[in-house]
C-alpha positions in Angstrom: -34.1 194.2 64.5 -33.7 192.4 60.9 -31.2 192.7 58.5 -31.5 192.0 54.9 -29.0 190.9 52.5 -29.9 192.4 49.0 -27.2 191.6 46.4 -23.9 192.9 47.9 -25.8 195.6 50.2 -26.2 195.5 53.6 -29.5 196.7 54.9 -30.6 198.1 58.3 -34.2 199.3 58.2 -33.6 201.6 61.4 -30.8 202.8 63.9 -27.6 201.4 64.6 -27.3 201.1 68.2 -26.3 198.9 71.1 -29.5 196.7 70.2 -28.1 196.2 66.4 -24.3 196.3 67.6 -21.3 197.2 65.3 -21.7 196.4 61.7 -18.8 195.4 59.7 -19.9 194.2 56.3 -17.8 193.5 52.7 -20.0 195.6 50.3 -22.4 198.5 51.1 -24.4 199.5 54.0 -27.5 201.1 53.8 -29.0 202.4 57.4 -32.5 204.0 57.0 -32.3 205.5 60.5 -29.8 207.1 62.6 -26.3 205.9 63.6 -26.4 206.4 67.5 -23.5 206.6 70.4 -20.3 205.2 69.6 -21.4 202.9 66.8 -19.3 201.7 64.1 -20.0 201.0 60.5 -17.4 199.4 58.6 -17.9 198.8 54.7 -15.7 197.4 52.0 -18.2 199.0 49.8 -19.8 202.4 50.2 -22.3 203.7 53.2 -25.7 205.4 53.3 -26.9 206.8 56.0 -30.6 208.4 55.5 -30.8 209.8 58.8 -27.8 211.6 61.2 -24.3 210.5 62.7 -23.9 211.0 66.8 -20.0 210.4 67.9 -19.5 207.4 65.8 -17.0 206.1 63.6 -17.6 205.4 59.6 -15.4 204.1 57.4 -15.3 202.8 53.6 -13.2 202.3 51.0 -16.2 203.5 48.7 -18.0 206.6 49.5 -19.8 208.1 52.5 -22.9 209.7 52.2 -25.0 211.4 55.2 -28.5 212.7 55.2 -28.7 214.5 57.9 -26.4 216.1 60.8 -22.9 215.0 61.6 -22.0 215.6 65.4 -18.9 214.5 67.2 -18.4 211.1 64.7 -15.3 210.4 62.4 -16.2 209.8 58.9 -13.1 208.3 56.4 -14.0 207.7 52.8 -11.1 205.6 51.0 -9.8 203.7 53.5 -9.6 200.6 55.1 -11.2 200.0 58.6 -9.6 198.5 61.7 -10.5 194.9 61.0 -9.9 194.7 57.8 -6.7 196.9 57.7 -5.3 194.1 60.7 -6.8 191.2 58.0 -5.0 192.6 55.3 -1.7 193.2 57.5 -1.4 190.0 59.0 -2.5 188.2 55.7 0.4 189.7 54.1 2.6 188.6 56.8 1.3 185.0 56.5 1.7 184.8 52.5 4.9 186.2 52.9 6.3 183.5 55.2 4.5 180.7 53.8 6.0 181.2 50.8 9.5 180.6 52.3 8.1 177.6 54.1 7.2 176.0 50.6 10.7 176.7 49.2 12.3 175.2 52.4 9.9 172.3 52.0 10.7 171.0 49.1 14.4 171.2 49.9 13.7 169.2 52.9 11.4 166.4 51.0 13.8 166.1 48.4 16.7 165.7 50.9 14.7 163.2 53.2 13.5 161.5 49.8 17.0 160.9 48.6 17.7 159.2 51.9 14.9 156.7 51.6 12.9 158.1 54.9 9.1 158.8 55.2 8.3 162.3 56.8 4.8 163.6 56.5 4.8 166.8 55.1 2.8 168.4 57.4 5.8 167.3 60.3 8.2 169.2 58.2 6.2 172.4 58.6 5.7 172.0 62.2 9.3 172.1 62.8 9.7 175.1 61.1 7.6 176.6 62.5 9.2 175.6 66.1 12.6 176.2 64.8 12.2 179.2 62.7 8.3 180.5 61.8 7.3 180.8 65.4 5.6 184.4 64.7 2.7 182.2 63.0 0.9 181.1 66.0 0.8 184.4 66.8 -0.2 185.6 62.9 -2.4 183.3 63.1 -4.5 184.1 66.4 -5.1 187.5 64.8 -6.3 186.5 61.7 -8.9 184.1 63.1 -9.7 187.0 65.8 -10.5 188.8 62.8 -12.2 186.4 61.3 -14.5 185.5 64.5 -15.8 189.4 64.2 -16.2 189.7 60.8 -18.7 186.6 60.9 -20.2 187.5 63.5 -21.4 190.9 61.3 -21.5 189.8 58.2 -24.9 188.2 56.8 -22.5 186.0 54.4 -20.8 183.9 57.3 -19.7 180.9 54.8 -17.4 183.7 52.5 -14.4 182.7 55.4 -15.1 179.3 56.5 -12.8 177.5 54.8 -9.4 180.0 55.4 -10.9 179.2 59.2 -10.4 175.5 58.5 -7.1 175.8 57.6 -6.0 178.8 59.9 -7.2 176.7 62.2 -4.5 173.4 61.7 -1.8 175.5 62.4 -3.2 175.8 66.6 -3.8 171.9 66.5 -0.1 170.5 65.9 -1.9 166.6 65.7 -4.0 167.9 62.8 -1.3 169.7 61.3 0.9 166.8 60.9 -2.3 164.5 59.5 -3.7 167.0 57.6 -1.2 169.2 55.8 0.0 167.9 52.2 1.8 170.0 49.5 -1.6 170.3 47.4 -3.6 171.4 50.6 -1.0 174.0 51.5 -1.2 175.7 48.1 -4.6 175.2 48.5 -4.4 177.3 52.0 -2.4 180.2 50.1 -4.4 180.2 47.2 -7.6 181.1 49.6 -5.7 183.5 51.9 -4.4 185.8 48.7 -8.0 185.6 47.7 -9.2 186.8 50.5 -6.2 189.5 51.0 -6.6 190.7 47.1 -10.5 190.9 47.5 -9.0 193.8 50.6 -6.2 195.2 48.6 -8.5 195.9 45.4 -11.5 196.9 47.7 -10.9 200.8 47.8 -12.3 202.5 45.0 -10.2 205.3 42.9 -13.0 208.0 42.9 -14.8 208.4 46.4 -16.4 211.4 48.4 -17.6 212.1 51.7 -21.2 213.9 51.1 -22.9 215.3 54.4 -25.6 218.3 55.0 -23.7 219.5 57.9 -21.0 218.5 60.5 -20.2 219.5 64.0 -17.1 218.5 66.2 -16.5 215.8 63.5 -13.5 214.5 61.5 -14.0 214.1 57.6 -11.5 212.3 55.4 -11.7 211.4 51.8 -9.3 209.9 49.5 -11.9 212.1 47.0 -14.0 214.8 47.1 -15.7 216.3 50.7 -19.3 218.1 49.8 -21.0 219.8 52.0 -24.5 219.9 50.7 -26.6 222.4 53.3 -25.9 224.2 56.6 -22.1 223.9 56.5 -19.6 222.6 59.5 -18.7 224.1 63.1 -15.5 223.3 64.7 -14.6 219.9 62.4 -11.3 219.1 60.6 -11.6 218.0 56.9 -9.1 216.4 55.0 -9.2 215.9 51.1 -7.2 214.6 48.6 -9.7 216.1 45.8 -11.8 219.0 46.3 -13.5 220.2 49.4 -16.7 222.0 48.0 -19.2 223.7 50.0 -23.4 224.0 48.1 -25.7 226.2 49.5 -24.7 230.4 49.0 -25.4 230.7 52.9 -23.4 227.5 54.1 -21.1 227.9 56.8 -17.3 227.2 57.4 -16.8 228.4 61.5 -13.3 227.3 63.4 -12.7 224.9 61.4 -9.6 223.6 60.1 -9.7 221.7 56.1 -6.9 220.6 53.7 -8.0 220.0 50.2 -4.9 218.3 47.8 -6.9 220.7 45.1 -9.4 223.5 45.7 -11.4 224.4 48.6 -14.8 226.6 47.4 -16.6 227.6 50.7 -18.8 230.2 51.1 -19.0 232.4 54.5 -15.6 231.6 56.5 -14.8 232.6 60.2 -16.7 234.4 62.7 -18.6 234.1 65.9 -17.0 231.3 67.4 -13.9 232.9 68.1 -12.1 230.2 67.0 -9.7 230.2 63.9 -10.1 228.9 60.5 -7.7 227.8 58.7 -7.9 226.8 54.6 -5.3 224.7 53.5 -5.5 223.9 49.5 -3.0 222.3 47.0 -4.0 225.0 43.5 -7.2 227.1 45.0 -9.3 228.4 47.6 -12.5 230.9 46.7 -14.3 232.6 49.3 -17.8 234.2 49.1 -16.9 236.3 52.7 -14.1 235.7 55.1 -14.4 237.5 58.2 -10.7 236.1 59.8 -8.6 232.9 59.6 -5.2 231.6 57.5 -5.2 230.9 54.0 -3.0 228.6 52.1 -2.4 227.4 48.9 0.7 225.3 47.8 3.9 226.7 50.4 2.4 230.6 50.0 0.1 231.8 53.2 -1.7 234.7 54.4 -3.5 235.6 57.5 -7.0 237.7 57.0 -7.8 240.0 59.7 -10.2 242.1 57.9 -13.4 240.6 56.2 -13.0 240.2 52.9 -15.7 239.0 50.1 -15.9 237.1 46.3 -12.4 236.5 47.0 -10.2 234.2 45.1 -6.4 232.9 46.1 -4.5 230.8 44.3 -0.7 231.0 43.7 -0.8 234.0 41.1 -2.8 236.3 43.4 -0.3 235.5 46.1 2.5 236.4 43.6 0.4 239.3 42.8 0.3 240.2 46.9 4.1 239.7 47.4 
């Protein structure tokens, strides 16, 4: 199997599967196939998947968008993924207590200046770290663990090697010593908050999660969740936007979705047996409900009866109590 780096987009001309491995990737990823057993695709960017999703995870802190079926996966739009959510925690951590170390540095050198002794800087931050930093070793290991997967899936394998360098003094005490000044520790911190903003500013502001239809799945979006065809059995969607359902015979069956504005679905409930539940911040609009719980903002109702071109928001609820 190739892969092809075009611009910032990561390219996979057929399935992801045990023969392509996990893809982690710092811009888009395009898969012309299918995403197969318990893959996952993680994208500081957006993902396309032209074929379907089987009981795999997606996540991007740009958009999601599936061609075909959804079944048993986990799809989150807006957010970070594992890997880099641990980079960006444990980056954070390190800029955090380096920062002290610098202060505490300088202190030290002017100290052991005004006394007329020669201490290499890079001995001053070893005993710190010994005496009061020990959590960086361990800071440390994770970030290059990190690191190590993140190369090892991304096309772009140089974009980290030089945080590894220096990550990588702070396991080898000799080096640390020999090789640490003041101007190659600012250095260090200058490349780690480049790395950790290049995370931080990563997720976009408008994202959606755009499928055909779902099955046993988990959708969440920081944005907008369309459902473009069929509609969704038994999956839990989550929305901070609108959760918005196409086609006039789409589907909505024991499933449970929370939209932070308006949820537009079209036939809602029935034949599974299992409840639906509709959970909006201003709206929901029905074209038939046979049974399930509506919600919108703290007012609820429970629909027993079918009901059809139906409308609730927090004035028809007023209007019911």
């Amino acid at each position: 199997m190739k892969y092809f780096d075009i611009n910032t987009s990561f390219i996979v001309p057929g399935n992801v599967d045990l023969e392509t491995g996990n893809i982690v990737f710092s811009g888009d990823v395009i898969v012309y196939g299918d995403v197969m057993d318990n893959m996952i695709i993680e994208s500081l960017g957006n993902i396309y998947v032209a074929g379907s999703v089987f009981n795999s995870t997606l996540t991007a802190t740009g958009s999601i968008a599936v061609q075909g079926n959804v079944i048993g996966s986990n799809l989150y739009s807006g957010y970070f993924g594992v890997l880099y959510n641990r980079f960006y925690n444990s980056s954070k951590q390190l800029i955090d207590i380096l920062g002290k170390m610098v202060e505490s540095a300088k202190l030290l050198m002017n100290e052991i200046s005004k006394k007329n002794m020669q201490v290499r800087y890079g001995q001053v931050l070893l005993l710190m770290i010994e005496n009061k930093y020990q959590q960086v070793w361990g800071i440390v290991k994770e970030i290059l663990s990190v690191i190590a997967s993140l190369q090892s899936h991304n096309s772009n394998k140089d974009d980290l090697q030089q945080l590894k360098h220096y990550l990588e003094l702070f396991l080898q005490p000799t080096n640390l010593v020999q090789g640490i000044t003041a101007p190659k520790l600012e250095d260090f911190m200058r490349i780690l908050r480049e790395a950790f903003m290049k995370v931080a500013l990563s997720q976009e502001t408008h994202v959606q999660i755009r499928i055909s239809q779902g099955q046993n799945s988990t959708l969440k979006s920081n944005g907008d969740i369309l459902i473009k065809k069929e509609g969704i059995i038994q999956c839990d969607l989550y929305s901070a936007g609108n959760i918005i359902f196409y086609l006039d015979n789409s589907v909505c069956r024991g499933c449970k979705l929370e939209a932070g504005d308006t949820i537009s679905a079209m036939y809602v409930g029935g034949i599974t047996g299992v409840g639906t539940r509709l959970k909006a911040g201003q709206k929901v609009t029905v074209k038939k409900m046979f049974e399930g719980r509506i919600m919108v903002d703290r007012y609820s109702i429970d629909i027993f009866e079918p009901v059809e071109d139906k409308t609730f928001d927090r004035n028809s609820f007023r209007q019911l109590a």
